[in-house]
C-alpha positions in Angstrom: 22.6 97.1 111.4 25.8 98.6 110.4 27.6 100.5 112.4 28.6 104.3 110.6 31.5 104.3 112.6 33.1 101.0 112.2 32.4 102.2 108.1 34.7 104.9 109.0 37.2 103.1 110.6 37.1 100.5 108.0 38.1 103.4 105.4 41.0 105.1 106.8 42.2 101.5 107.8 42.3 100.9 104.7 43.9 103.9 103.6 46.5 103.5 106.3 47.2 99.5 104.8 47.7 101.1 100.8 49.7 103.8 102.7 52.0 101.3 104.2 52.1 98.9 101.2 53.6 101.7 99.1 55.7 103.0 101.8 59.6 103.5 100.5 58.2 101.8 97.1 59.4 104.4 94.1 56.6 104.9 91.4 56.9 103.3 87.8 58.3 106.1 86.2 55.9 105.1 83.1 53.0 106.5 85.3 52.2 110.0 85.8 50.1 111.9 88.4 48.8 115.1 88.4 46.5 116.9 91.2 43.2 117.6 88.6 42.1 120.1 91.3 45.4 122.3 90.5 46.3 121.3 87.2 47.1 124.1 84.5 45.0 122.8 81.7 45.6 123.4 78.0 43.2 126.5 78.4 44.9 127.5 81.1 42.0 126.9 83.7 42.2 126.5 87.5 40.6 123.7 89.6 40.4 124.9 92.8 38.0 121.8 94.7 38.1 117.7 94.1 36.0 116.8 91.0 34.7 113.6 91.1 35.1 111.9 87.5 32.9 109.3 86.2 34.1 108.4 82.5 32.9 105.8 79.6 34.3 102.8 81.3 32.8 103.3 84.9 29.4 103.9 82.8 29.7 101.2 80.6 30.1 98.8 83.7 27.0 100.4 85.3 25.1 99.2 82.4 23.1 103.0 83.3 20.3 102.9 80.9 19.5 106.6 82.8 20.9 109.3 84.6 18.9 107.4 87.8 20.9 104.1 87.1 24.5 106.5 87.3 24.0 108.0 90.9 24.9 104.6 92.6 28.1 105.4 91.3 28.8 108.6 93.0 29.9 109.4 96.8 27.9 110.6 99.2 24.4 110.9 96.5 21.3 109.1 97.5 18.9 108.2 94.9 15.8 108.3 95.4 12.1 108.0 93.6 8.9 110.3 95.3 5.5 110.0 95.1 5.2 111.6 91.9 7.5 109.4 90.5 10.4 111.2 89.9 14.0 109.7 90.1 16.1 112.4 91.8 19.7 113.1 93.1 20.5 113.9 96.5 23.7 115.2 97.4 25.2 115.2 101.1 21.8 115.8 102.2 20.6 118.8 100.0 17.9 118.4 97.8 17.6 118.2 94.3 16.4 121.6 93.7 19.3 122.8 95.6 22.0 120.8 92.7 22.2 122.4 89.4 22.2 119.3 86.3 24.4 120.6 83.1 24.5 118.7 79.6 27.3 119.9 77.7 26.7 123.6 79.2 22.9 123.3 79.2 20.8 123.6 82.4 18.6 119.9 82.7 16.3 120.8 85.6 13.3 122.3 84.7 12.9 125.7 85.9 8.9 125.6 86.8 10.4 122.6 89.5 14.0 122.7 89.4 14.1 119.3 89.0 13.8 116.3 86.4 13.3 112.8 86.3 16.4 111.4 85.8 15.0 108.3 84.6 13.7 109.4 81.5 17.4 111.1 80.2 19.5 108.4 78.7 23.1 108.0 79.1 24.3 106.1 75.8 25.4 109.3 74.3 27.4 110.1 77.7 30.8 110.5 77.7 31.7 111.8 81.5 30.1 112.6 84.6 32.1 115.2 86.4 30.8 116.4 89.8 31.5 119.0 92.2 29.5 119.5 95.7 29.4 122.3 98.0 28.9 125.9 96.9 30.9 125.8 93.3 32.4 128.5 91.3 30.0 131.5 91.6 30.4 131.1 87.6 27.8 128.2 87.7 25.2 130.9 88.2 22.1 130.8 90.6 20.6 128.1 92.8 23.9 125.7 93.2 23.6 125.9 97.0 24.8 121.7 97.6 26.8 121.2 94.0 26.5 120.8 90.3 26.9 117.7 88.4 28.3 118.3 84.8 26.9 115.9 82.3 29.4 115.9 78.6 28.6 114.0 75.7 30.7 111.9 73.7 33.4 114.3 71.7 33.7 114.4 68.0 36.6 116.6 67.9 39.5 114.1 66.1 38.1 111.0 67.0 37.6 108.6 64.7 34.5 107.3 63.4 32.2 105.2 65.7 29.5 102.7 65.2 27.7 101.1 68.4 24.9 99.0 69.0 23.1 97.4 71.6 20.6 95.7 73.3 19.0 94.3 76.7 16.4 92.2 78.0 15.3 91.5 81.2 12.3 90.2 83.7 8.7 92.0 83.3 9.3 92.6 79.3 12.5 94.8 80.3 14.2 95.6 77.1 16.2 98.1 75.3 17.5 98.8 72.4 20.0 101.8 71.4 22.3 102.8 68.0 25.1 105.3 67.8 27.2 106.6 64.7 29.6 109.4 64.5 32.0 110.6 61.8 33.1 113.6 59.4 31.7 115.6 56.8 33.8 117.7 54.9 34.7 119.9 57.7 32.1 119.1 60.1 31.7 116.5 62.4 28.6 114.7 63.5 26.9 112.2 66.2 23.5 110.9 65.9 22.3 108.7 68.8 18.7 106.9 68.9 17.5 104.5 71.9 14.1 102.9 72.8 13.7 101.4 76.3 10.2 99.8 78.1 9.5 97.7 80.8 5.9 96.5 82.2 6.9 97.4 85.8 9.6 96.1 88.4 9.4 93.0 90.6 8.6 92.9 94.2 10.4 91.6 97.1 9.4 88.4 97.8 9.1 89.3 101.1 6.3 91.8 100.6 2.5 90.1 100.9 0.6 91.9 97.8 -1.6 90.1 95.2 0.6 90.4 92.2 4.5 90.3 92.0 4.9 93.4 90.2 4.6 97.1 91.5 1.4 98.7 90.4 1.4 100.6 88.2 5.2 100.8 87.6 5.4 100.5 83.8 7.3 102.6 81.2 8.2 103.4 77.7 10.4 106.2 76.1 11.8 107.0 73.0 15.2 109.0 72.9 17.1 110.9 70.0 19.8 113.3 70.0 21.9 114.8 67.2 25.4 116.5 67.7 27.0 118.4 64.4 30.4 120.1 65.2 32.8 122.7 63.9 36.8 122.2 64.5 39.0 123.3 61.5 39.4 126.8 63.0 41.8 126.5 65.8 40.4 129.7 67.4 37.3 128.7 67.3 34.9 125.4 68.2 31.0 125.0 67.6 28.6 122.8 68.7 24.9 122.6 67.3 23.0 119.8 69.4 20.0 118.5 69.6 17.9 116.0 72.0 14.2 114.5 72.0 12.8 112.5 74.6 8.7 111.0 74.4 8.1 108.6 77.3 4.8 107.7 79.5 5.0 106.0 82.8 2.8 105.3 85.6 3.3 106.4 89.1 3.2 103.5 91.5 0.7 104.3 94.6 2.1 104.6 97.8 1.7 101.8 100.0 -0.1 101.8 103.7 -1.7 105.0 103.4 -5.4 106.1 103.1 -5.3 108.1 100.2 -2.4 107.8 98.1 -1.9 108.8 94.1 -3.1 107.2 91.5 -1.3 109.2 88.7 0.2 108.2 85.2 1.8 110.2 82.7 0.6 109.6 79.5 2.7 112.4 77.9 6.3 113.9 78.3 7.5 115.2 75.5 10.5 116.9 75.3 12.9 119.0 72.9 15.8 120.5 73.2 18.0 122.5 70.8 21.5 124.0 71.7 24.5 125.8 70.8 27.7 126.4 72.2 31.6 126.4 72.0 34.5 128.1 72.7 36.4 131.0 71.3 39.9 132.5 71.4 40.0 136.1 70.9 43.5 136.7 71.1 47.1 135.2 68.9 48.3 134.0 72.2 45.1 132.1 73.7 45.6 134.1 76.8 41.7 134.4 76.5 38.7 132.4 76.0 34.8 132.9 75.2 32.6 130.1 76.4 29.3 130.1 75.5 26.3 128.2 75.6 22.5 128.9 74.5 19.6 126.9 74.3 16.1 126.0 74.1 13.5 123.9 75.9 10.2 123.0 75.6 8.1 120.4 77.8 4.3 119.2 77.6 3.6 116.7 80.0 -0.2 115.1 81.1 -0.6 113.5 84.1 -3.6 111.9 84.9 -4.9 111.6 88.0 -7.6 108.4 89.1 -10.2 107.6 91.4 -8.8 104.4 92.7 -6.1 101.9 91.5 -8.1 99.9 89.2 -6.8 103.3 86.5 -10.2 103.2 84.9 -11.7 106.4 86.0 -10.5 110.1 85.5 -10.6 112.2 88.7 -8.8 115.2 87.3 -6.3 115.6 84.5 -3.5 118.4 84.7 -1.5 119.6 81.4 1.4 121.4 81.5 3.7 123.4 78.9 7.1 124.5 80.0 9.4 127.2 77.3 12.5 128.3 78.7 15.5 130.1 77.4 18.9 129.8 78.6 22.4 131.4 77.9 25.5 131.3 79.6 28.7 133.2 78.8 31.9 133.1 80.4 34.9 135.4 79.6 38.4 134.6 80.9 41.9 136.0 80.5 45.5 135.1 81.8 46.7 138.2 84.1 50.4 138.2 83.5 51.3 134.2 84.1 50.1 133.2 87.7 46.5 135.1 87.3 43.1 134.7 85.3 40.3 136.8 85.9 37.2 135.1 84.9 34.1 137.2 84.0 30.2 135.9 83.6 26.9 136.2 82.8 23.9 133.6 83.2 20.5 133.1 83.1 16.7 132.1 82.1 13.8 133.0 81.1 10.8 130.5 81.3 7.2 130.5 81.1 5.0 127.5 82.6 1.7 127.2 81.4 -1.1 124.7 83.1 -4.7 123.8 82.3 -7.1 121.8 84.7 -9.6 119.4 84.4 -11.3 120.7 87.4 -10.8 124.5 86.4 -12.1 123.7 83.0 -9.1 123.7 81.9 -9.2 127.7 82.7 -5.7 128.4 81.4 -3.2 129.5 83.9 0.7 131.2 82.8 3.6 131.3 85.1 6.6 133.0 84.4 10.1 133.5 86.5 13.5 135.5 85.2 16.7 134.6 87.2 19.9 136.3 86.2 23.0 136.2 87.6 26.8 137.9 87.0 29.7 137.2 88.8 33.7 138.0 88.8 36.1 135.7 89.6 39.8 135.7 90.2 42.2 132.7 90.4 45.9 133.1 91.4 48.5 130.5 91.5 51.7 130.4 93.2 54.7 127.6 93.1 52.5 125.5 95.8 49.4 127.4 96.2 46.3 128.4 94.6 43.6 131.5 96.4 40.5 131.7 94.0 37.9 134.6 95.0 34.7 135.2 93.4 31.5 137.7 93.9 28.3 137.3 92.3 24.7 138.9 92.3 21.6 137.4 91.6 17.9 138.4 90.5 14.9 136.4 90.2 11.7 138.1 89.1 8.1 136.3 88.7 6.3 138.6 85.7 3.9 136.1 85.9 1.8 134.4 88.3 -1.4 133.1 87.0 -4.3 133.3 89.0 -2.1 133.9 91.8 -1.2 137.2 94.2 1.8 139.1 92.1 5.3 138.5 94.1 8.2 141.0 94.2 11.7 140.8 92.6 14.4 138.9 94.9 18.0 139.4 94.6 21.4 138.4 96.6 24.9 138.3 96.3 26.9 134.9 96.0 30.5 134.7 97.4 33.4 132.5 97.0 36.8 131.6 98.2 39.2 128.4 97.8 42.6 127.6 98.3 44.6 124.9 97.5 48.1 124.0 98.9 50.1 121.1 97.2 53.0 119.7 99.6 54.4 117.8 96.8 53.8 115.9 94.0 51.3 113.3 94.9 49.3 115.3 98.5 47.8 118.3 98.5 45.3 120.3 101.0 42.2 122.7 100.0 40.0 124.7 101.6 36.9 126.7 100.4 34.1 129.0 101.9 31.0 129.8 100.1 27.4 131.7 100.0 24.7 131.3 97.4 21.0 131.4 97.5 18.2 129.3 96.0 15.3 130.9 95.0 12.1 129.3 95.1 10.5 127.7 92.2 7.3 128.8 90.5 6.0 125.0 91.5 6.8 125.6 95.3 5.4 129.4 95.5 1.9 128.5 93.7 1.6 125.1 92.9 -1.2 123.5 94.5 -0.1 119.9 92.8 -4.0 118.7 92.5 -5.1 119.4 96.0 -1.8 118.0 97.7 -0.3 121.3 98.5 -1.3 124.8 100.1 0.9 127.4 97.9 2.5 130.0 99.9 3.3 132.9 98.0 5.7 134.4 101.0 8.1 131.8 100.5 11.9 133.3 100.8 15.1 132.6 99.3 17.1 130.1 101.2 20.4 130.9 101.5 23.5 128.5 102.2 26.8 129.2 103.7 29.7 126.1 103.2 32.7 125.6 104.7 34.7 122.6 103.3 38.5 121.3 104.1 40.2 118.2 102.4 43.2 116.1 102.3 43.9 114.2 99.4 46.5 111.8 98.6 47.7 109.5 96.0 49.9 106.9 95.5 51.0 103.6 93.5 47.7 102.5 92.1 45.3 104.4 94.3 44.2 107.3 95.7 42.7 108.6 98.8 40.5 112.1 99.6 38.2 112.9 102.5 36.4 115.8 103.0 35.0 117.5 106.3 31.8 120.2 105.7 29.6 122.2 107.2 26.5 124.2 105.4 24.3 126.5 107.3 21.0 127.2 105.7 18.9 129.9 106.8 15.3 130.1 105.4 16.1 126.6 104.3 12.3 125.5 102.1 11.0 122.3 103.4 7.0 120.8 104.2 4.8 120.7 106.8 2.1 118.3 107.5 -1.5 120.1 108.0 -4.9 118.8 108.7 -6.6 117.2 105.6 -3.6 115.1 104.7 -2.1 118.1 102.7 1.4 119.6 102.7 2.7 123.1 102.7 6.4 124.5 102.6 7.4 126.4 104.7 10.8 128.5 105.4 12.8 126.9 108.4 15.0 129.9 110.4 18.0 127.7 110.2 20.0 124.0 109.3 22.5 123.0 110.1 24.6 120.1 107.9 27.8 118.4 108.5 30.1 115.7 108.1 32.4 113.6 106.5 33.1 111.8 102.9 36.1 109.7 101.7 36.5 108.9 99.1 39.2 105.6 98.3 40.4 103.7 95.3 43.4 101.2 94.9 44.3 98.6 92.2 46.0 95.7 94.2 46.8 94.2 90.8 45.4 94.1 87.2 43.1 91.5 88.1 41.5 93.2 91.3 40.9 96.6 92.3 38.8 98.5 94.7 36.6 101.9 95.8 35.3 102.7 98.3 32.9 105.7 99.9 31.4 106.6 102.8 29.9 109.9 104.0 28.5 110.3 107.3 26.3 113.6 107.8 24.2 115.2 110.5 21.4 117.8 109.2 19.0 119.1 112.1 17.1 122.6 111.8 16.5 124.6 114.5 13.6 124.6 116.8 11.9 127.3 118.5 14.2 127.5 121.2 16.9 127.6 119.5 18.5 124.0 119.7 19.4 121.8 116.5 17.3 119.3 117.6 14.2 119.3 114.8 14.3 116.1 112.3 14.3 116.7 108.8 13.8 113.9 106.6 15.2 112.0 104.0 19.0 113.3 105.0 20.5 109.7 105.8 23.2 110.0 108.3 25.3 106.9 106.4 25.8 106.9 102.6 28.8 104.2 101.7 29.3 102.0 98.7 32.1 99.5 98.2 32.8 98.3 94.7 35.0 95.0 93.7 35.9 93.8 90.3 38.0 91.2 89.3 39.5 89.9 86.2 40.1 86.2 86.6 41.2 85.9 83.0 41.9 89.3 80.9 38.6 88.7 78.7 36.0 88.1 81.9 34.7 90.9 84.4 32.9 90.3 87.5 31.9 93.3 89.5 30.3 92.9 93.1 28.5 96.4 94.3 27.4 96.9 97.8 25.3 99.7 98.5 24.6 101.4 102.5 21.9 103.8 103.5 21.5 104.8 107.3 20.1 106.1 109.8 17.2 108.6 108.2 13.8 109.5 108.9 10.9 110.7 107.1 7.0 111.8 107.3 4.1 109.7 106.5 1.1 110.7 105.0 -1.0 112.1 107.7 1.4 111.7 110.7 2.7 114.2 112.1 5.9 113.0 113.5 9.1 111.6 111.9 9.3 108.4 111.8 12.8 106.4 111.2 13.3 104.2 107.9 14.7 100.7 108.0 18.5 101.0 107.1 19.3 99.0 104.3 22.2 97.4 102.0 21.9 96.7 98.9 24.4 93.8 96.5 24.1 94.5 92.8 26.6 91.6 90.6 27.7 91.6 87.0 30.0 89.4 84.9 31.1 90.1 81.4 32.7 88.4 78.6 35.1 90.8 76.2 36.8 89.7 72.8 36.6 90.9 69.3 35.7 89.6 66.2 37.7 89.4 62.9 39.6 91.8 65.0 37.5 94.9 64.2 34.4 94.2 66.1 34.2 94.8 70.2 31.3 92.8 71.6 30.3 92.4 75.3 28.1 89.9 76.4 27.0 90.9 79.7 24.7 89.8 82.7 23.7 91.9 85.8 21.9 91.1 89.1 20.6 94.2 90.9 19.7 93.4 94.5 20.8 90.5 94.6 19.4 88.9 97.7 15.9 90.3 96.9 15.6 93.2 99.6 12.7 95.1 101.1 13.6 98.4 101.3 12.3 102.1 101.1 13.9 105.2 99.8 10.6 107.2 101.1 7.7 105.6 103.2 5.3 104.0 101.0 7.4 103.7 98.0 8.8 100.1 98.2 11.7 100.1 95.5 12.6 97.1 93.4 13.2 93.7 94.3 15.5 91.3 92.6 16.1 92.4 89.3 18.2 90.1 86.4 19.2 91.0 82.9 21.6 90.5 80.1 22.8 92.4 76.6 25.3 92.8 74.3 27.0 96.0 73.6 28.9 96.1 70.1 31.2 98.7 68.8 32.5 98.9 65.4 
């Protein structure tokens, strides 16, 4: 096993060796650096806590068919599939109802859940992935209580056109296949974007003793589209009108090693999208800016339910519609020339409707209303930056099907961040925060076909961060860590009861904290490096008031360490090593936590570059994803894939 703290150790050694390799060196005056968290952008906007940025490159080199194949690339996240068969983010240790998903402005997550399967949303019309974590900007709206991962799609503002195609294949009838063209019409612009993908299921270890060599029941198919148009000629003003549609079906594989697990398979999941948003300067001067964004969603989804894993006989069916409405608007404006005052408003509206095949499909109509405003000032010295920002939220359930009727919650949100930059390449931040999370229409009175007791009681949880960080760059590298504390009170987690069933219940208090670091250098222009590691410790209170209660699936070591090298300028290898530590969770019918096997994980890829007739890019690619063919569990009784080997070409024009 590897030890968390020699991890540790092994990253500030190594920021202490790039420190002293680029002691009294003088930086290539051709280079530039500037601290994103306190730059004065174009628009004159404040950053006032480390983004992490994941653009087109790092993508392309993840090969990410989905949103689920990107989280490997980001510190301190933990990916991870559940028995329904969802592929979620975690993020230092807080769920993924607790992270608010954005695309281009637009909430992902469905609201009857807060949550989506990240492996059915593609990423070949992604552009950047920028994250934050901790409480955000009380802008962001309700329920970001552990971070918010902004999702941005290619930009069609003066670029020039772009063609792209390409393809993959792989073991079990893997393949995919995806198109992309973008231009100008008149004074429009445009981006259209189409991708198919299926696979019949993913290999097992070779170390696991089943009867066939593929996961039951693992298969999948989906069918992706999305359309972009946008409006750029007036200088004060830019429009977007988007559009995305996504129809897959999948199976759920059964868990393993228990006496009653799922047998579930989604035959449908269909959804639409349609959105529109932009920006808008009021004023001569562009000392103020509109944002806006607006959009609609609707979800039908089936999944079918069996009597026993041969999938031939229907034990219930459950159908489910989803409508929601969101808008976002956010107003700022330049006070004098070292303040803006931000101003917002955000929300939803949805409506969830479900029909049972053991109700008689007796039709059932949830509903839930969360709106939230806030006011935000950001003011900048020579050195230093103090953001401040109040916010107050409402969620209201008009409807709760069959249910008991549930009273209106609100709550404030507060936040405060300062940055200090010593000079030119370090700076220092700090940032305190409170939100709340309201609970979902899914955990109040949800019954998910017999596996859960609802509990219509359920509170708010609310979360209280404290961050500080150091970061540091220098001649072809950088180097941040972070040190945080959260402490959740009412914090919504489940309880085994008799009957193999679940409930959620609201824990008085957690407590979370830790550390991340996060480290890159570029020894020379044929090898570079990153490297994270995040050690946390998240234990809730017990009734006599010690943190000494497990919760589960809240590793206490997330690292990854990635190394590419460029023997010749035209070939890529990458080697990926992946660490997850030190966590516990609950198996069906037990009681007690019981610990996971730690696990580490080698992914390799080569690629060949070079063009054609001088106007054609092509990559021809290969990729090995745990390599050495590892058993290994992200939640008990889901084994995840073993080795997995594939190849494509990706050509742009």
């Amino acid at each position: 096993m590897i030890n968390p703290y020699s991890l540790l150790t092994l990253s500030i050694f190594c920021f202490l060796i790039f420190s002293t390799i680029i002691k009294g060196q003088t930086i290539d005056s051709v280079m530039t650096y500037k601290l994103s968290e306190i730059s004065i952008e174009a628009d004159k906007e404040l950053k006032a806590k480390f983004i992490i940025n994941i653009d087109a490159k790092e993508l392309e080199k993840a090969d990410a068919l989905n949103l689920s194949d990107v989280g490997r690339l980001i510190p301190s996240v933990k990916v991870q599939t559940n028995s329904r068969g969802e592929t979620l983010y975690y993020i230092r240790g807080g769920g993924e109802r607790q992270i608010t998903l954005l695309f281009d402005g637009i909430p992902l997550n469905t609201p009857w859940d807060n949550r989506i399967d990240l492996s059915l949303i593609p990423t070949d019309v992604i552009e950047s992935i920028n994250i934050t974590k901790g409480i955000p900007s009380t802008t962001y709206g309700a329920n970001a209580i552990s971070g918010v991962v902004e999702i941005n799609s290619l930009s069609i503002n003066d670029k020039p056109p772009l063609k792209k195609l390409s393809f993959k294949i792989g073991e079990n009838n893997s393949q995919s296949y995806s198109g992309l063209i973008s231009g100008n019409l008149t004074t429009f612009s445009f981006l259209a974007a189409a991708q198919y993908s299926r696979r019949d299921g993913f290999s097992l270890p070779s170390s696991y003793k089943s009867f066939s060599d593929v996961r039951i029941n693992s298969y999948s198919k989906a069918l992706n589209l999305f359309g972009k148009i946008g409006y750029y000629e007036n200088p004060k003003l830019k429009l977007n009108l988007t559009f995305a549609y996504n129809d897959a079906e999948k199976g759920v594989p059964p868990e393993e090693n228990i006496a009653k697990p799922r047998f579930w398979q989604y035959p449908l999941w269909q959804r639409f999208v349609f959105s529109f948003n932009g920006e808008l300067y009021p004023v001569k001067d562009n000392t103020s800016k509109i944002i806006f964004s607006f959009s609609g969603t609707s979800l039908k989804s089936q999944i079918d339910q069996f009597k026993d894993i041969s999938y031939t006989s229907i034990d219930d069916i459950e159908k489910g519609k989803d409508i929601t409405y969101n808008g976002r608007i956010i107003y700022s404006s330049l006070i004098k020339e070292n303040a803006l005052l931000k101003l917002s408003l955000s929300g939803y509206a949805t409506t969830h409707t479900e029909n049972i095949l053991s109700q008689n499909y007796k039709e059932n109509i949830y509903g839930q209303n969360v709106l939230s405003s806030s006011g935000e000032l950001e003011y900048f010295l020579d050195k230093t930056i103090l953001v401040f920002g109040l916010a107050y939220d409402i969620s209201a359930t008009p409807r709760t099907g069959d249910k008991p009727a549930k009273d209106a919650i609100t709550d404030y949100g507060i936040n405060f961040g300062l940055v200090h930059t010593f000079n030119d390449l370090q700076s220092f931040r700090f940032s305190f925060g409170r939100k709340v999370r309201f609970p979902t229409l899914r955990e109040t009175f949800s019954g998910a076909l017999g596996r859960f007791v609802p509990n219509f009681s359920l509170r708010a949880e609310a979360a209280v961060t404290i961050e500080g960080g150091f970061r540091s760059l220098f001649m072809g590298g950088d180097f941040d860590v972070s040190l945080f504390y959260t402490s959740l009170t009412d914090g919504i987690v489940r309880e085994t009861l008799p009957g193999r069933q679940f409930k959620r219940i609201n824990k008085d208090q957690i407590r979370t904290y830790g550390i991340e670091t996060v480290t890159r250098y570029k020894f020379s222009q044929k090898f570079k490096t990153s490297l994270n590691f995040t050690f946390l410790n998240s234990k809730a209170k017990n009734t006599v008031g010690e943190f000494a209660d497990t919760l589960e699936y809240k590793p206490r070591v997330i690292s990854s360490l990635d190394i590419s090298y460029f023997p010749i300028e035209q070939f890529q290898t990458n080697f990926e090593f992946i660490y997850s530590g030190i966590q516990f969770g609950l198996k069906e019918g037990s009681l007690f936590f019981q610990r996971l096997p730690d696990y580490l994980i080698t992914n390799i890829r080569a690629a060949l570059n070079f063009k054609i007739d001088n106007k054609y890019k092509v990559e021809i690619y290969t990729r090995v994803n745990n390599l050495f063919d590892k058993l290994y569990f992200s939640q008990w009784g889901l084994i995840e894939s073993g080795r997995e080997i594939w190849g494509g070409i990706k050509m742009k024009f």
